[in-house]
N, C-alpha and C positions, 0 to 999 in steps of 0.2 A: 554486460547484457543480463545478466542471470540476476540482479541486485533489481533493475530495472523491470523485469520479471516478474520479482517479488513483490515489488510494490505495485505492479500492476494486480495483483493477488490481493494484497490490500485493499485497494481502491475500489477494485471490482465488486469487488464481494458487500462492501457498505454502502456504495450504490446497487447493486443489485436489489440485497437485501430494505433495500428503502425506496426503490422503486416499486417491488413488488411484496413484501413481507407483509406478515398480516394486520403489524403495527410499529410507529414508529421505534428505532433502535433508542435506547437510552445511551448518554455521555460515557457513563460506564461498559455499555455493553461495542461501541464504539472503539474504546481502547483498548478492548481485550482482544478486538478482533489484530488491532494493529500487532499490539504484542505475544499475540500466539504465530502470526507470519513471521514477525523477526523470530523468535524464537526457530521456527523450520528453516529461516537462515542462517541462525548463529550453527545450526547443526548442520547445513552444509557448508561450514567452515566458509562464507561470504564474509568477505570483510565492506569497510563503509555505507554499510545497511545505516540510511537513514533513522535519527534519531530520536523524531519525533513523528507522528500521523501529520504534519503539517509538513515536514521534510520530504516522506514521502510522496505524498501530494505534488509539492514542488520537483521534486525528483522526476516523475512522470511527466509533468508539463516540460520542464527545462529539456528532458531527453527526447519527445516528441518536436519541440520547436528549435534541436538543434540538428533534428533529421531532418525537418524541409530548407534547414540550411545547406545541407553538402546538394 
């Protein structure tokens, strides 16, 4: 749950930030967003943190569409 979390941290934040921010994010400033999250996971000692911004992405989909499964 806490991995799912993060990536929700992720995701949030570059949509957030691109729905309301004052101009669109650059490619670069996109991955920094992703790699400064893993990084506050690698420090709380999270293991299987998504490895790519496109993993986590998928991570959050797959974890949401496998809760309207139970």
């Amino acid at each position: 749950d806490f991995v799912y979390i993060l990536c929700c941290f992720i995701n949030d934040t570059i949509e957030t930030i691109q729905l309301f921010g004052w101009r669109a994010l650059t490619d670069d400033e996109i991955q920094a967003i992703y790699w400064f999250w893993r990084k506050v996971g690698e420090h709380m000692d999270l293991t299987d943190i998504p490895d790519s911004l496109e993993s986590a992405q998928a991570y959050v989909k797959n974890y949401i569409d496998n809760d309207k499964d139970s």
